[in-house]
Structures are given as C-alpha cells and as structure tokens.
C-alpha positions as a Python dict, from the first residue, in 0.01 Angstrom:
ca = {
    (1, 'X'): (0, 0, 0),
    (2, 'X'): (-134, -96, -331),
    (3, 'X'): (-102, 88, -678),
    (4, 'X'): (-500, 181, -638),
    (5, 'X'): (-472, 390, -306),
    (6, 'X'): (-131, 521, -467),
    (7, 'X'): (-329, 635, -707),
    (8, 'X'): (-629, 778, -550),
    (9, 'X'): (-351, 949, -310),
    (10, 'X'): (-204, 1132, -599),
    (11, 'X'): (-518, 1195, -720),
    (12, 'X'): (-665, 1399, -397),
    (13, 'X'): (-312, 1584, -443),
    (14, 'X'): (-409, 1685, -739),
    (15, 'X'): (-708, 1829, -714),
    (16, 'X'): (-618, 1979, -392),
    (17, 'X'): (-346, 2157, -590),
    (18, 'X'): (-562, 2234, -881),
    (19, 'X'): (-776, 2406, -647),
    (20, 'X'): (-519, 2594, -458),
    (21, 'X'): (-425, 2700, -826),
    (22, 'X'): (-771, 2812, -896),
    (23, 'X'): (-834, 3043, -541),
    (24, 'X'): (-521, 3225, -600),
    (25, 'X'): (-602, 3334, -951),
    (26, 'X'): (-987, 3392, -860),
    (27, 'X'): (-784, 3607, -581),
    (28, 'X'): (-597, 3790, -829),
    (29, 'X'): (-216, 3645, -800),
    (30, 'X'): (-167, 3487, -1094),
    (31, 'X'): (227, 3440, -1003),
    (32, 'X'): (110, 3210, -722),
    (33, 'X'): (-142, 3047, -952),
    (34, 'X'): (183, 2977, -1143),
    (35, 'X'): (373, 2837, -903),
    (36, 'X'): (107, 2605, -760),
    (37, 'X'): (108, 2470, -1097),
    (38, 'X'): (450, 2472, -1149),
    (39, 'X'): (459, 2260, -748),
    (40, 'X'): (204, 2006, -945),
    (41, 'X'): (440, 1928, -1215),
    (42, 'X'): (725, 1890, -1020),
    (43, 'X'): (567, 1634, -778),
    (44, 'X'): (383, 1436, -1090),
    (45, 'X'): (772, 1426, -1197),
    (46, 'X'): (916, 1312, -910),
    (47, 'X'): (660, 1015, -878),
    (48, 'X'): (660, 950, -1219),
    (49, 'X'): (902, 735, -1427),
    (50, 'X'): (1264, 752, -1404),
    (51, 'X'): (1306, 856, -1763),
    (52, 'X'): (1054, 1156, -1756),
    (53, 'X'): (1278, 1296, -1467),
    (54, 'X'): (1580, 1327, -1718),
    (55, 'X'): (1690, 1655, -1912),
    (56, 'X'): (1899, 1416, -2123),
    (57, 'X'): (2328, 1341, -2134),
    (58, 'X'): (2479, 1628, -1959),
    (59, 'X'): (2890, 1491, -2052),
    (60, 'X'): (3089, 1221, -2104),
    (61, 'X'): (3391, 1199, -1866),
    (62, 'X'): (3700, 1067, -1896),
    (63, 'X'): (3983, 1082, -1648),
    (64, 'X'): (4366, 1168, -1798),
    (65, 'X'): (4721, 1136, -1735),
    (66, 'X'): (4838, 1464, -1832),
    (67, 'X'): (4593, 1745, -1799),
    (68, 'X'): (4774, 1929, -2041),
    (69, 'X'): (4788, 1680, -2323),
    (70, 'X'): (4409, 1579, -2330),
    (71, 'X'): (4317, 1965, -2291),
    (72, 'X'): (4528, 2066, -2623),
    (73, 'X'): (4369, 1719, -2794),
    (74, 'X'): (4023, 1809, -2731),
    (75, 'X'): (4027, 2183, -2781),
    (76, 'X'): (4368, 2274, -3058),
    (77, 'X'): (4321, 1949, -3246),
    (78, 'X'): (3950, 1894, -3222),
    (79, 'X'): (3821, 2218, -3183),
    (80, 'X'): (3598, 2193, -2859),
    (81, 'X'): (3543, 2495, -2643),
    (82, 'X'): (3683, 2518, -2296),
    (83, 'X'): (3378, 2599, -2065),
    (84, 'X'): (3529, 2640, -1695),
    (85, 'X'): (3797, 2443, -1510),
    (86, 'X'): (3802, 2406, -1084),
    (87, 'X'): (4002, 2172, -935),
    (88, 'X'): (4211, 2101, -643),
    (89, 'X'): (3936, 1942, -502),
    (90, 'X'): (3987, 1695, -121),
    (91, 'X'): (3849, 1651, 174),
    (92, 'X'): (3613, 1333, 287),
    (93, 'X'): (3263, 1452, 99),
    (94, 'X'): (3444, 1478, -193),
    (95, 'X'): (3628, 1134, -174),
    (96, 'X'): (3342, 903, -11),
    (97, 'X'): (3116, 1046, -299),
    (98, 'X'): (3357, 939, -566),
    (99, 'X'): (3574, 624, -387),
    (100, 'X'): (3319, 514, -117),
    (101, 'X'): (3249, 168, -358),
    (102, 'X'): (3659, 83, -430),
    (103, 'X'): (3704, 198, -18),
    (104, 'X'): (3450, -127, 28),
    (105, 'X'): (3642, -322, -179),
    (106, 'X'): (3995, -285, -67),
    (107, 'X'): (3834, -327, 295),
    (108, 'X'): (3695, -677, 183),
    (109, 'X'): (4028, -759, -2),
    (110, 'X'): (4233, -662, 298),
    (111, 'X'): (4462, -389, 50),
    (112, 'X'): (4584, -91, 54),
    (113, 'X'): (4386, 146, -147),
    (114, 'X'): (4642, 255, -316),
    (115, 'X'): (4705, -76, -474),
    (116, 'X'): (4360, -53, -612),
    (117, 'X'): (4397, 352, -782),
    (118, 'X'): (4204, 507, -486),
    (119, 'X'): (4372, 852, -441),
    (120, 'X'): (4325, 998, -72),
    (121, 'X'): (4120, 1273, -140),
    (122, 'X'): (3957, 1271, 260),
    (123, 'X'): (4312, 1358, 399),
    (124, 'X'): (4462, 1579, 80),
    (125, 'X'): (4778, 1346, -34),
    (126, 'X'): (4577, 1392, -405),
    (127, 'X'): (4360, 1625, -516),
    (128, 'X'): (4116, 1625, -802),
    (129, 'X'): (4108, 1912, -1144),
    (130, 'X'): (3830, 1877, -1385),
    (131, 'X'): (3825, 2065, -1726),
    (132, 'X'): (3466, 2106, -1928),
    (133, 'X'): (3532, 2079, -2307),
    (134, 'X'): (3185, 2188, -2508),
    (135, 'X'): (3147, 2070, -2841),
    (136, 'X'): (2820, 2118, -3075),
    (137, 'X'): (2591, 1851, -2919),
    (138, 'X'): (2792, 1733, -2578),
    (139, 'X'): (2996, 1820, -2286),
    (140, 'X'): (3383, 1604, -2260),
    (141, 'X'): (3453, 1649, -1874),
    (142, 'X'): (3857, 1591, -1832),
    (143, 'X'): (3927, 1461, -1519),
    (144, 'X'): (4258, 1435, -1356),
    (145, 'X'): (4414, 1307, -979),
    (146, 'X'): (4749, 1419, -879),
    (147, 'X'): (4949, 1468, -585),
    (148, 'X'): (4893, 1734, -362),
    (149, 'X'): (5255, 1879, -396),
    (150, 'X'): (5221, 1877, -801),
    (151, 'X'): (5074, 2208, -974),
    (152, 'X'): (4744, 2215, -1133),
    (153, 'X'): (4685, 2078, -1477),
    (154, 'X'): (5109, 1976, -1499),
    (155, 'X'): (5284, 1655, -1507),
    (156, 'X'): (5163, 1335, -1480),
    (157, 'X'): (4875, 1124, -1311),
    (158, 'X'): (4898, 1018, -965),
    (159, 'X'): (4789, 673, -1056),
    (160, 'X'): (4927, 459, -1397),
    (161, 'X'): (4719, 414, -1668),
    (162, 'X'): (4520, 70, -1746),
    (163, 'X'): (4727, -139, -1946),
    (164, 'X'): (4431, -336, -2126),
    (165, 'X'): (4226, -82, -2335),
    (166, 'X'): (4059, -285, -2522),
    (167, 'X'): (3651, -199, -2635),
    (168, 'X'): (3591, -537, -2574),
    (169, 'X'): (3646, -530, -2220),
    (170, 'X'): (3327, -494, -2019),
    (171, 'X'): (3271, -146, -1817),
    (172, 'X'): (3459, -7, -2130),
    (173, 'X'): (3300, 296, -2251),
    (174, 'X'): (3428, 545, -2511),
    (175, 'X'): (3334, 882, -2668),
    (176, 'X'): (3186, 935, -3004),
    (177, 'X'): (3253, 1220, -3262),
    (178, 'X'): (2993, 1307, -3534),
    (179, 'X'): (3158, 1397, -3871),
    (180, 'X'): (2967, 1634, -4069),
    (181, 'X'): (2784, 1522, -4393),
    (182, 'X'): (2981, 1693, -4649),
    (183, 'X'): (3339, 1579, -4517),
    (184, 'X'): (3567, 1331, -4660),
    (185, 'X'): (3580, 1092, -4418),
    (186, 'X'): (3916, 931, -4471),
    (187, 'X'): (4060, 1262, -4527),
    (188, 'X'): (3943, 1377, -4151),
    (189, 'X'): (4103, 1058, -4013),
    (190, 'X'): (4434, 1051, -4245),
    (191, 'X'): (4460, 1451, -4133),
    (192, 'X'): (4409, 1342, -3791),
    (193, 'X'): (4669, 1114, -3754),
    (194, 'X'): (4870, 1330, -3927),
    (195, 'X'): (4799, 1635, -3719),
    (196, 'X'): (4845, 1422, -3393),
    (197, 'X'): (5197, 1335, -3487),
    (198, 'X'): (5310, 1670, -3544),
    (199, 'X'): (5206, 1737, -3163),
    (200, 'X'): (5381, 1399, -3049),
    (201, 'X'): (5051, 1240, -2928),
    (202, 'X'): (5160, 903, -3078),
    (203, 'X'): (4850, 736, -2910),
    (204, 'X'): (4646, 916, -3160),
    (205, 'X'): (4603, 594, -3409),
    (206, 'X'): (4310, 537, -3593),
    (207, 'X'): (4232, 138, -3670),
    (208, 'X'): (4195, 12, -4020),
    (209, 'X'): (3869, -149, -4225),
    (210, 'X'): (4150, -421, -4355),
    (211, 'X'): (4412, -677, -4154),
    (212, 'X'): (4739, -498, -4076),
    (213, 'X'): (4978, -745, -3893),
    (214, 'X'): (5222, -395, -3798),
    (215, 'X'): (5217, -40, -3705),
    (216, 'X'): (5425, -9, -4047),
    (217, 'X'): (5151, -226, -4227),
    (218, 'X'): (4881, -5, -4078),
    (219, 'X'): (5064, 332, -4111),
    (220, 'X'): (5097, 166, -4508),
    (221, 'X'): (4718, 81, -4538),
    (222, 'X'): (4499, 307, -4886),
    (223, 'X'): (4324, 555, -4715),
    (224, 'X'): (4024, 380, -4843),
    (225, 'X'): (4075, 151, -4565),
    (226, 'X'): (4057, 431, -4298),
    (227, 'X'): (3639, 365, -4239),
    (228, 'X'): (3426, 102, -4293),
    (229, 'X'): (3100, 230, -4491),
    (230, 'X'): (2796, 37, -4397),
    (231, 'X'): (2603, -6, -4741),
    (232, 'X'): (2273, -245, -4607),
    (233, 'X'): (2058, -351, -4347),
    (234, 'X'): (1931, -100, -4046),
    (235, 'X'): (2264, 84, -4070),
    (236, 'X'): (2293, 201, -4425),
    (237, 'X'): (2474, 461, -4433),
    (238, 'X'): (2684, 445, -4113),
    (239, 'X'): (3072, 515, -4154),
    (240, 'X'): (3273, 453, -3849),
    (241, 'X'): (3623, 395, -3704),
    (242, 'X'): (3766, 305, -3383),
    (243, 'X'): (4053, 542, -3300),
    (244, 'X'): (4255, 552, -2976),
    (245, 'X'): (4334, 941, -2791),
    (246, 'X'): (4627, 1082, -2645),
    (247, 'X'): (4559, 906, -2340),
    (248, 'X'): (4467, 603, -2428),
    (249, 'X'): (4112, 669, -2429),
    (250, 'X'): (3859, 494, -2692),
    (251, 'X'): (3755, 747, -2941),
    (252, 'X'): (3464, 677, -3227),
    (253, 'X'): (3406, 904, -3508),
    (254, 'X'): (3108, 824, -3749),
    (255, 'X'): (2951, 999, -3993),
    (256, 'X'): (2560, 883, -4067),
    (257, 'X'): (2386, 926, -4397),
    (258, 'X'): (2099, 809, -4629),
    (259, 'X'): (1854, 554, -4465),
    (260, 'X'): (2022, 546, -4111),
    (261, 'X'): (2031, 928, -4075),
    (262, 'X'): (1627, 924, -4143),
    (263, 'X'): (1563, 633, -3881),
    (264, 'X'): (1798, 846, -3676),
    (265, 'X'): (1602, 1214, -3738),
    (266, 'X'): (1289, 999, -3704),
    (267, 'X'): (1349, 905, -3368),
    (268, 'X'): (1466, 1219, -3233),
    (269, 'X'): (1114, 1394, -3399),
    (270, 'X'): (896, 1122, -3226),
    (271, 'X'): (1065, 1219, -2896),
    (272, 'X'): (1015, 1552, -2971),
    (273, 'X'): (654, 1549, -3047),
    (274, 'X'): (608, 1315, -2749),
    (275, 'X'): (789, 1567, -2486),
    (276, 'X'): (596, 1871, -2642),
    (277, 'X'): (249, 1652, -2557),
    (278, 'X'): (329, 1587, -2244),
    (279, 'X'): (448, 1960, -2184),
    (280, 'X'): (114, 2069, -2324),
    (281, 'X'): (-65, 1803, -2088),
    (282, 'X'): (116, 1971, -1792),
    (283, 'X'): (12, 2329, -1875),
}
C-alpha cells in the first residue's frame, strides 16, 4: 500500500472520528465528545513518529553487587530519594523478557548460561530486587541478581563483576550528575572522595584534569586538577569529571554555565514551545 492511500485512510478516520465527536456533543455528552477526541489523538500517536510517542527518560539502570552498598551511595552520600523497592522476582516471563537474547547466544555458542552471567530466573535458582532512587530531574533504578537461598538486598551478586570498566568500551554507558551553579566544583568532588572513604567505598575515585602515574600521585594531585573547565568553542562553560561508584559503575558529574547553559535552556524552550503547538493542534 502506498503512503497516498495511507494517507487518505487516516484521513476518512479522521473525519469519521471528528464526526462521532461532533453527534455526541450536539447530543449533549460532552464526556463522550471528550473521549472520541481523546481516541483521535491516541491513534494519530500511535501512527505517528516514534519520537512523538515518547514521554521522555523514565531512569537510568544499573545493576549492583551489593544491594546494600549502592543503596547507601545513592541515597546517604548523594542524597537521592528512595521511591519503592520489589524484588524477588523469577519465573519464565520474567527471565525470557530480560535473558531471551544471551539464552540465543549461549545456544549458538554451545555454553552454559551460566558461563555467560545469565541467572535462572524461569526455574528460581536467582531471583531479581530492584530499588528506585529519585533525584531532582531522573530516576537511578538499582538492580541486583542473587541466589534464591540469599536474603533480599544482603551479600553479594550472584554473578562477578566485569573486570574491564573502561568508558571507552562500546555498550558502555554511565550516569550523569548535575552540580548546581553556585557550588565549588572541586570542593563537591574532593568532599566526595573524602566522604566515600569514611564509608569504605574505595571504588569511589574521581579521575584527574592532569597525568597521575599512581593512586598516591592522584590522591596527591591540587584540587584544581579535580575538573576540567571548558573555556571555548560550543561547550563554554562545561565542567566535568569522570568518577567511578561503589560498584564500579561510571559516574559523570558536570556542572554547565555561561554560553553552554543558554544553548542548553535554548533547546529545552524550543522543545517546549514545539510540544505545546502540537498539544494545541490536537485540542
């Protein structure tokens, strides 16, 4: 079928709708009249691009070794807000939804699953606990597998961590803090560190702006090394540092000012102004 009789389709739909619409408030029920219009919008949506179907980044995930740990990072040390826990999730819906893809590939590798970090959810060996961490702007969602026989939220990971963490690496992906304007940047990372080592998270270490050849040289490093300030081109204004979490995870907090903070507001106006058109357009 071509995009023209696509089009005239949707078209007829429309106006069928409209109409519908318009006998039911000529009838005197306005709350149908509303939700004919409301069944227009959502089947202009669901035909419509992929992007216009989006409410946006619901959370970032990122799956632990110790429950615990990550929970007292992101809440005690960062000051996120817990928003629910569940957990001891199994059975096969839940494991083909979230292992179906590495079940393929140990089947075409001729492995054990295991071998590969694919708990077994379907029969209940493992189970699954999630934690929702709510900061200003985004959701964290911890995630953690265990063994069936181990409590909730204790001990250790039923698989090992990845050895190779580097940002580098592709499929990497890592979670980014936004320092408020009127904060001393180096301070929040030196008081970090600092704050992290007092809980024995000694993961917690933020890279340096300058060569360190040691964790003494970098421990050692002014704290005028702790972020590299961005002072020209499109990112003016950008302060940032690469900082490792508690469990290994890649951690980014930046701070954005001057030029880059306008292109930044800009943006986020002109996608404002362009959702409230289109919201307009549907009513």
């Amino acid at each position: 079928m071509n995009s023209e009789s696509n089009d005239e389709q949707n078209g007829q739909r429309r106006r069928e709708d409209l109409q519908a619409a318009g006998a039911a408030a000529a009838a005197g029920r306005p709350g149908t009249a509303t939700a004919s219009a409301q069944a227009v919008r959502s089947r202009e949506r669901t035909g419509g691009p992929l992007g216009a179907r989006l409410q946006g980044v619901q959370h970032f995930g990122v799956t632990v070794q110790s429950m615990d740990r990550a929970f007292e990072f992101y809440t005690e040390v960062l000051g996120g807000t817990e928003v629910m826990r569940d957990g001891d999730f199994k059975g096969e819906p839940v494991h083909y939804t979230l292992m179906a893809d590495q079940e393929i590939v140990a089947r075409e590798r001729r492995v054990d699953p295991r071998t590969i970090g694919v708990p077994n959810l379907k029969g209940g060996s493992q189970r699954l606990d999630v934690r929702f961490v709510q900061f200003d702007n985004v959701v964290i969602e911890l995630l953690q597998y265990r063994d069936a026989a181990q409590p909730m939220g204790r001990g250790d990971s039923w698989a090992e961590p990845r050895d190779h963490m580097s940002p580098a690496y592709p499929r990497s992906m890592h979670i980014c803090f936004y320092i408020r304007d009127d904060v001393d940047f180096d301070a929040f990372i030196a008081d970090l560190e600092a704050e992290c080592a007092r809980r024995g998270m000694t993961q917690v270490k933020a890279n340096r702006a300058v060569a360190v050849q040691s964790e003494e040289e970098r421990r050692a490093a002014p704290m005028n090394t702790n972020t590299i300030k961005i002072q020209e081109g499109p990112s003016n204004g950008w302060s940032i540092i690469y900082c490792k979490g508690p469990e290994g995870e890649q951690l980014e907090f930046i701070q954005v000012l001057g030029p880059v903070k306008k292109t930044f507001a800009d943006a986020a106006e002109g996608r404002r102004m362009a959702a409230n058109r289109v919201s307009r357009a549907d009513g």
